[in-house]
C-alpha positions in Angstrom: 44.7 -83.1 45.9 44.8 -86.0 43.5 41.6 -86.2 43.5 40.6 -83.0 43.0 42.9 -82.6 39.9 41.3 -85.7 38.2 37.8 -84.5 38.7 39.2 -80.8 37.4 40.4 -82.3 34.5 39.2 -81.0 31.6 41.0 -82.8 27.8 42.4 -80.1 25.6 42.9 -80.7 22.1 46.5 -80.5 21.7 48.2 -81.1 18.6 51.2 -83.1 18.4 53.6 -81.1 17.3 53.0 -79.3 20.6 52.9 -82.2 22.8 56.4 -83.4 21.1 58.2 -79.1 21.5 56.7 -79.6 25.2 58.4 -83.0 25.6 61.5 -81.9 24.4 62.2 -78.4 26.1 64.7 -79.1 28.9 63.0 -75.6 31.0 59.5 -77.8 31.3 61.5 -81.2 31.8 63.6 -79.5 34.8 60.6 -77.8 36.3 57.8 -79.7 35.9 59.5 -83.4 35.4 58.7 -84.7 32.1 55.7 -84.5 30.3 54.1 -88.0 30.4 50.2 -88.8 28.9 49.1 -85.5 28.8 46.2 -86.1 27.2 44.6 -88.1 29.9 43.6 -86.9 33.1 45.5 -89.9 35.2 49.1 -88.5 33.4 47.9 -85.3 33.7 47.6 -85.5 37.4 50.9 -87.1 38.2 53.0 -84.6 36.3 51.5 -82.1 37.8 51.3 -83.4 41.6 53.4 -86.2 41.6 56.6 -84.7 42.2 54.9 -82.6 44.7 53.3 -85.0 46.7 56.6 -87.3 46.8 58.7 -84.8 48.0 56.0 -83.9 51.0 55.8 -87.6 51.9 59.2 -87.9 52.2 60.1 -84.6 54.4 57.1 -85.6 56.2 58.7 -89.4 57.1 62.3 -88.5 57.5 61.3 -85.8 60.4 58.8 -87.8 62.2 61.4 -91.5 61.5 63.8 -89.0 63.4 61.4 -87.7 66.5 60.1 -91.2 67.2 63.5 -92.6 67.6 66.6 -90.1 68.1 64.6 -87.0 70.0 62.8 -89.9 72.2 65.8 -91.3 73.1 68.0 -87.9 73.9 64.7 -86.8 75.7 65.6 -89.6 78.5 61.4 -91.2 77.4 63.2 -94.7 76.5 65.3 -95.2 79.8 62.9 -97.0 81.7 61.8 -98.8 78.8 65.3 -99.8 77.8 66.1 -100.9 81.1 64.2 -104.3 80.9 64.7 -107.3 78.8 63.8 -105.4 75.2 66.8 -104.0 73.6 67.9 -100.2 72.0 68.1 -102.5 68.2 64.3 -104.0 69.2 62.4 -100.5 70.1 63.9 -98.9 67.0 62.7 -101.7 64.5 59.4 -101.7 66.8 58.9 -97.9 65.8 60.2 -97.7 62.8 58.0 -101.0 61.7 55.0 -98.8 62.7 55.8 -96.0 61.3 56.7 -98.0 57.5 53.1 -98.9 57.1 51.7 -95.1 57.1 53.5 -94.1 53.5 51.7 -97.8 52.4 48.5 -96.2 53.4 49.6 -93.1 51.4 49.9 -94.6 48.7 46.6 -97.1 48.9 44.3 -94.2 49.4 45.8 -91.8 46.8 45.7 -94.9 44.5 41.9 -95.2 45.3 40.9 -91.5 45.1 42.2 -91.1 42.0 40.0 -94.4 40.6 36.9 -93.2 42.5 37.4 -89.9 40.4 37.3 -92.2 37.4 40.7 -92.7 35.9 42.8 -95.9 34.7 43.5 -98.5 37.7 46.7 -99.6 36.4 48.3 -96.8 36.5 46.9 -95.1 39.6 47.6 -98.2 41.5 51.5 -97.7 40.4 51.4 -94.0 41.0 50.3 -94.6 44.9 53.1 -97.6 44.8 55.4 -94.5 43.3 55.0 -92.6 46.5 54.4 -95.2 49.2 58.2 -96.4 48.2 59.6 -92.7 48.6 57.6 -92.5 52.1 59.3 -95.8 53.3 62.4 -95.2 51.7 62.7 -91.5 54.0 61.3 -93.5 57.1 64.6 -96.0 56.2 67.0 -92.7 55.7 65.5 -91.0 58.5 66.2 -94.2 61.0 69.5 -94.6 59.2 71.2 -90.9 60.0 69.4 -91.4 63.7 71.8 -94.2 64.3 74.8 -92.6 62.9 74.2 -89.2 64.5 74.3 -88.2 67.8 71.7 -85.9 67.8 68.1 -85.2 66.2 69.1 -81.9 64.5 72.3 -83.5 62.9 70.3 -86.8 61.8 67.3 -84.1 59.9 70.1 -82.1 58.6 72.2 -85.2 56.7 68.2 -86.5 55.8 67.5 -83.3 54.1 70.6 -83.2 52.2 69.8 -86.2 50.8 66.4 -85.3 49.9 67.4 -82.0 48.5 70.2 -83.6 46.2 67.4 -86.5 44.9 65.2 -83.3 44.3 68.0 -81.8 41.8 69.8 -84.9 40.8 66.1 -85.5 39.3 65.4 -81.9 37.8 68.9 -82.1 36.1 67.7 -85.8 34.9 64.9 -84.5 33.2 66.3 -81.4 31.7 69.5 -83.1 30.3 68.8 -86.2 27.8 72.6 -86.9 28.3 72.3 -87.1 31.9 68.7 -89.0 31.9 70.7 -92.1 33.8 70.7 -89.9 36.9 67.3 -90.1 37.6 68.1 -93.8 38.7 70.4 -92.1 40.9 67.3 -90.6 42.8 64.3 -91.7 44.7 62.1 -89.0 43.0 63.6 -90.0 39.5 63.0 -93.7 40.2 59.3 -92.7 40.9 59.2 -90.6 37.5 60.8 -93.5 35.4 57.3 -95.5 36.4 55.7 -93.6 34.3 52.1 -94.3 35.2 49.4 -94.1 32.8 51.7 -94.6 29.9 54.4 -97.5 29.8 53.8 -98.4 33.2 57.4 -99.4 34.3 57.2 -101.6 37.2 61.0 -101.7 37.4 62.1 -98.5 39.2 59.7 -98.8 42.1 60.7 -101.9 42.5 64.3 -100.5 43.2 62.9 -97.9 45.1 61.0 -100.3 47.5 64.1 -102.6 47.6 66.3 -100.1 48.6 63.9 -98.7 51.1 63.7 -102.1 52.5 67.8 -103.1 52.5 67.8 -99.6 54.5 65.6 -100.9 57.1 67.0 -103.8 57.6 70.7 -101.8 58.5 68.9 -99.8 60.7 69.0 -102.7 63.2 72.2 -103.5 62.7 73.6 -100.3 63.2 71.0 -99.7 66.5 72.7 -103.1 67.9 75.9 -101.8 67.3 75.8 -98.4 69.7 75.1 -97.7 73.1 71.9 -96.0 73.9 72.5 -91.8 73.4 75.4 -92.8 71.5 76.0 -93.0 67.7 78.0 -94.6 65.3 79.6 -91.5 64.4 81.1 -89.8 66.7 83.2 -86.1 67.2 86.5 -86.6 67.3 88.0 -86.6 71.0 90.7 -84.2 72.1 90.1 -81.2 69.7 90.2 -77.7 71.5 87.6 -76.3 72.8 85.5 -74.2 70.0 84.4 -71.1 72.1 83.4 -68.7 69.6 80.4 -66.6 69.8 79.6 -68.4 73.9 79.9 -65.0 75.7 76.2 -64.0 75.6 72.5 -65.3 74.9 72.2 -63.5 71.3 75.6 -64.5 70.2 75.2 -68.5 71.0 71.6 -68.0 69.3 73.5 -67.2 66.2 76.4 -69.9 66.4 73.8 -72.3 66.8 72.1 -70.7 63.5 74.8 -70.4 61.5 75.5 -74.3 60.5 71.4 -74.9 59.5 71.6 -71.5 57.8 74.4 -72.5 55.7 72.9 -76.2 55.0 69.8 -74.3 54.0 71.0 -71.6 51.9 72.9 -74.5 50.0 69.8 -75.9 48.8 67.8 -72.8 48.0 70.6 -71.4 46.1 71.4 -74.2 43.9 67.7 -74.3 43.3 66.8 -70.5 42.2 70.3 -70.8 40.3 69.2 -73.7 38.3 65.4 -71.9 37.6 67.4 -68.9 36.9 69.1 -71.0 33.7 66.4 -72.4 32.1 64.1 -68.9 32.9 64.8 -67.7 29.3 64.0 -71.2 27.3 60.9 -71.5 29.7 59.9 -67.8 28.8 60.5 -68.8 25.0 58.0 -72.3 24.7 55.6 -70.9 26.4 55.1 -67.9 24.0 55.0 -70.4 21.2 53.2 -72.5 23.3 50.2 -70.7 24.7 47.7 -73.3 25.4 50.6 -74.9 27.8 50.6 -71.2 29.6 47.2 -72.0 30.3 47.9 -75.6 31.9 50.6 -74.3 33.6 48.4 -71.8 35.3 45.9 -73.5 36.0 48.5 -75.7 37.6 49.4 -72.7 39.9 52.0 -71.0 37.9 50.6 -67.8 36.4 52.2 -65.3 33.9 55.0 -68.0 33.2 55.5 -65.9 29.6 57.7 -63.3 30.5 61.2 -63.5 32.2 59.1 -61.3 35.3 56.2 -63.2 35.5 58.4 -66.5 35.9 60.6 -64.9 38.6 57.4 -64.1 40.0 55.9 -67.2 40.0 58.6 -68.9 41.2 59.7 -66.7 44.1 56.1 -66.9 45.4 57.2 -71.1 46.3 60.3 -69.4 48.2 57.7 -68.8 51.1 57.8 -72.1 51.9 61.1 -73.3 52.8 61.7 -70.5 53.7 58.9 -70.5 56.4 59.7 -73.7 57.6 63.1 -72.5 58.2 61.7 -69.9 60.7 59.3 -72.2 62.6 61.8 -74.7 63.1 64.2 -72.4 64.4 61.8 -71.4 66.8 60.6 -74.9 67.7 64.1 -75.6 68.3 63.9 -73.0 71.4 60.8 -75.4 72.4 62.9 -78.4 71.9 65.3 -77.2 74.1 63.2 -76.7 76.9 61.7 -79.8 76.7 64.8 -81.4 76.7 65.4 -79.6 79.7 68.6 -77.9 78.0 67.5 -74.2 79.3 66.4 -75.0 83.1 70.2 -73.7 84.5 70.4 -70.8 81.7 66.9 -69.7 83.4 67.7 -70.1 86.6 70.6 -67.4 86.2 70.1 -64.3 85.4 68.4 -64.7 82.1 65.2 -63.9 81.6 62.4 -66.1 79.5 62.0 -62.9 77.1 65.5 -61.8 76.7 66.1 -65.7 75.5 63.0 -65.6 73.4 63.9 -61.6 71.9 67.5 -63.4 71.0 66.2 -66.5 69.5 63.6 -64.7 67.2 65.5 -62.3 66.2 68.2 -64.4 64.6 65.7 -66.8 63.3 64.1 -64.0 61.4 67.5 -62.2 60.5 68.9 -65.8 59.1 65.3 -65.7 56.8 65.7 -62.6 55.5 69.5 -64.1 54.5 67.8 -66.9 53.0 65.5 -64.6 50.9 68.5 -62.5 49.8 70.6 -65.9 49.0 67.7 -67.2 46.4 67.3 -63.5 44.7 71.3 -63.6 44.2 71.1 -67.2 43.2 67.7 -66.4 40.2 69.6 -63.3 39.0 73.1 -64.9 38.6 71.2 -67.8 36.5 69.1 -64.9 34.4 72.3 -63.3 33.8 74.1 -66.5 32.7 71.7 -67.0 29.8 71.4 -63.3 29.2 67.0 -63.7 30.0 67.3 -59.8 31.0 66.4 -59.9 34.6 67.9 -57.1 36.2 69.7 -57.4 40.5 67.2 -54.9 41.0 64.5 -57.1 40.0 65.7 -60.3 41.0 66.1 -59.1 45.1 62.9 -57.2 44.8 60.9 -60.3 43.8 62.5 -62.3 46.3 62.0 -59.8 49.0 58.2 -59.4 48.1 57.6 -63.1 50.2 59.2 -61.4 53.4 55.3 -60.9 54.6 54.0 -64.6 54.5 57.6 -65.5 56.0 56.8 -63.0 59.3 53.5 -64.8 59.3 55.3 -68.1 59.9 57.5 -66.0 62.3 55.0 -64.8 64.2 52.1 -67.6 64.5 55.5 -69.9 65.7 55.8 -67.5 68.4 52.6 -67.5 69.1 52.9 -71.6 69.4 55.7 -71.3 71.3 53.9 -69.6 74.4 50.8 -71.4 74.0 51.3 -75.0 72.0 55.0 -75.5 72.8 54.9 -78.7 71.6 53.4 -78.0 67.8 55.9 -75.2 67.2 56.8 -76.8 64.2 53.8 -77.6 62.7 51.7 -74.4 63.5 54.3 -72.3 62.3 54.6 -73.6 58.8 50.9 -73.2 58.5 50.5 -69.9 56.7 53.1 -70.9 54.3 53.0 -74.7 53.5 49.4 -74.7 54.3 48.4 -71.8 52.9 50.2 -72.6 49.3 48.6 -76.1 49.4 45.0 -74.3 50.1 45.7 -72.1 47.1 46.4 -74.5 44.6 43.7 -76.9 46.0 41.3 -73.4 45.3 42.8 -73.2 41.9 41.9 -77.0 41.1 38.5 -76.7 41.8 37.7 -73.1 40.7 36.9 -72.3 44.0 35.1 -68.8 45.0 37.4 -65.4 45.6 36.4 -65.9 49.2 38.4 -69.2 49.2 41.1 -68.1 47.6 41.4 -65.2 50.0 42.3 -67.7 52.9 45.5 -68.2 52.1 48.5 -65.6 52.0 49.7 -66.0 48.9 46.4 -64.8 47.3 47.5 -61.3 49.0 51.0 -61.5 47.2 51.4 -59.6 43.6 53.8 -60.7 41.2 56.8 -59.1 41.7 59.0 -57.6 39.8 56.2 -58.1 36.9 53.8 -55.7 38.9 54.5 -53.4 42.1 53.9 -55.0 45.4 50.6 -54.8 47.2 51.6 -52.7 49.8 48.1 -53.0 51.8 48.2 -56.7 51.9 51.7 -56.9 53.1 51.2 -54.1 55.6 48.1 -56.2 57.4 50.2 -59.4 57.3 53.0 -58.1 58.7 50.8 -56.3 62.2 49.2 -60.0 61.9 53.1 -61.5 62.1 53.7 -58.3 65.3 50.3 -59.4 67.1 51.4 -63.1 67.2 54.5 -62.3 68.7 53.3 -60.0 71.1 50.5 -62.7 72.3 53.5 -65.4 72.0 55.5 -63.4 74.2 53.1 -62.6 76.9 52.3 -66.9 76.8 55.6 -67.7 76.9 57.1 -65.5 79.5 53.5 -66.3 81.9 53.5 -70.1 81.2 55.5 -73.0 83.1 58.8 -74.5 81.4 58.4 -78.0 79.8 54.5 -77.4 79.6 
């Protein structure tokens, strides 16, 4: 992607009283980071991918930090090896020690692509240091919550938190001069205060990679102090049993919903509130500002001028937390079977489709809550600084991604009864994949037929247009036809395959 943004790059002859309005509006600081050597291609790139790239690097490390070593060990796959001479603190530093030197990788080839492509050396060499030090610094928190935790799902969920507060600890950074020192405060702030390709600060990366590697170094300590499937943390003993919603399949499939669903929703509505906020000083520059539309679209935000078009825009990125929401419900269902957590559920009376009907069904009910919790959140931000974006509005944009989320639905179904162990990953295809394939097409101006591969091409901008019916009609029979196949996999195939 780096790459291909560099090579894209085309200078613009901006004037600079534009550059300096641009620097200073807090909307483009909070949304896009800030504006940093625009005028070249190498600054150019990193504002517009850097923040991007980090945050997937990191969400990528934390899970996989947490599957190698928590989700291995409550599987039972480390007993043997943990029964001779090398210890629980040794195999964790072993994995983890592995795992450190692919976000250095990251980094050198990034780095490298982007000087192939013919930019400054300096600064793409700190811009790959930028990200390698967020990747090892989530490998570090991800190994950190697995020793404290007692369980995989509990270690992601105190991992994302984290992640999700650096993500708006560092938007509010940017947006507020006052409140600039908080990017320090973050590991996606430390990686903008590097500024590559301008003052080149080798300072905050440093902290960064420090921190990263202080982490890593507790991770041992805290392995060596717990038994193995224990944690350091631990529930409190002797508290009454918490039977609420146990007395069928589809009422424990939403108690064990309801705490992710409310971790989640957390997140996404901070996130639309705060776009919501600054919608109406966005709207604002980039009327005055029209050659800055035009970056901004070609960056993969479109009709960014009008209070509607921004919701628009913005709503369309809702698919993809959103959609990863769904498939890791569902791959939880897989999780549990490979755990062997369903073998005396199945064995009673239950059968493989009633637990599947129950699963999905809440999965895609807690989506659609999600959906509804980010249109809420956008309009009670428009209507805080009076931008003039109606409820109406607000829940109808939001509601226009509810096709590419049943597309994750569906094809994680569809993993589930035939790839049960890339639930996950399959499932977050049409969305994560599909919105990195469009801006990818975008960068390099690729043909209609290109940009018709991925979902979000099929989208219109609602509530600045009317939705395209058609399109979301054909995605959602393709969303029906996964789960039917899904089903028929699932309920014909053996358990733990």
């Amino acid at each position: 992607m780096s790459a291909l943004v560099v090579v894209g790059y085309r200078a613009e002859a901006l004037d600079q009283a534009a550059v300096e309005a641009l620097a200073q509006n807090p909307a483009i600081r909070t949304l896009f980071g800030e504006p940093v050597a625009l005028d070249q291609a190498g600054g150019f790139t990193v504002w517009r991918t850097g923040t991007v790239l980090a945050v997937l690097l990191g969400v990528w490390a934390m899970l996989t930090a947490t599957r190698i070593t928590r989700a291995e060990e409550d599987a039972g796959r480390w007993s043997l090896l943990l029964s001779g001479r090398i210890t629980l603190a040794e195999a964790v530093r072993h994995h983890l020690g592995v795992l450190a030197v692919v976000p250095v990788l990251v980094g050198a080839a990034t780095a490298a692509a982007m000087i192939a492509a013919g930019v400054e050396a300096k600064g793409s060499l700190l811009h790959g240091a930028g990200l390698a030090a967020v990747g090892l610094f989530f490998v570090a928190l991800g190994g950190v919550t697995a020793q404290l935790l007692a369980s995989r799902s509990a270690a992601n969920g105190a991992a994302a938190a984290i992640l999700v507060a650096g993500v708006l600890t560092r938007m509010v950074g940017d947006g507020v001069p006052a409140l600039a020192w908080l990017r320090w405060l973050s590991p996606f702030g430390l990686v903008a205060l590097t500024r590559p390709f301008d003052t080149d600060q080798g300072l905050p990366v440093s902290v960064l990679t420090i921190t990263a590697v202080l982490l890593l170094a507790l991770i041992g300590r805290l392995a060596a102090r717990r038994d193995v499937d224990g944690a350091i943390l631990t529930a409190a003993v002797g508290r009454p049993a918490r039977t609420a919603l146990l007395g069928s399949v589809p009422a424990f499939a939403v108690r064990r919903t309801m705490r992710p669903l409310a971790a989640w929703s957390t997140g996404i509505a901070a996130y639309f509130l705060l776009l919501g906020l600054i919608a109406r000083s966005m709207t604002e520059f980039l009327v005055d500002n029209p050659q800055f539309a035009t970056m901004a679209a070609q960056a993969g935000f479109p009709a960014l001028g009008t209070v509607e078009g921004f919701a628009a825009t913005l709503y369309a990125l809702l698919a993809v937390p959103v959609g990863v929401f769904v498939a890791v419900r569902i791959a939880a269902l897989a999780a549990d079977e490979n755990a062997r957590r369903l073998t005396l559920l199945l064995a009673a009376p239950v059968t493989r489709l009633r637990l599947l009907a129950a699963e999905a069904a809440v999965a895609g009910c807690a989506a659609l809550v999600l959906i509804t919790v980010a249109g809420v959140a956008m309009w009670a931000g428009t209507a805080t600084v009076h931008a003039g974006l109606g409820a109406g509005d607000a829940l109808a944009g939001a509601w226009n991604v509810v096709p590419v989320v049943l597309l994750c639905w569906g094809v994680a179904v569809l993993a589930l009864g035939w790839a049960p162990r890339a639930v996950a990953a399959i499932g977050a295809l049409p969305a994560a994949g599909g919105f990195i394939w469009q801006v990818t097409a975008d960068s390099i101006d690729a043909p209609s037929w290109i940009h018709a591969l991925s979902p979000f091409a099929h989208l219109a901008a609602v509530p600045a247009t009317a939705p395209a019916w058609p399109a979301a009609a054909v995605m959602v029979g393709i969303a029906a036809a996964g789960v039917i196949v899904g089903a028929v996999g699932y309920r014909r195939r053996d358990l733990c395959v």
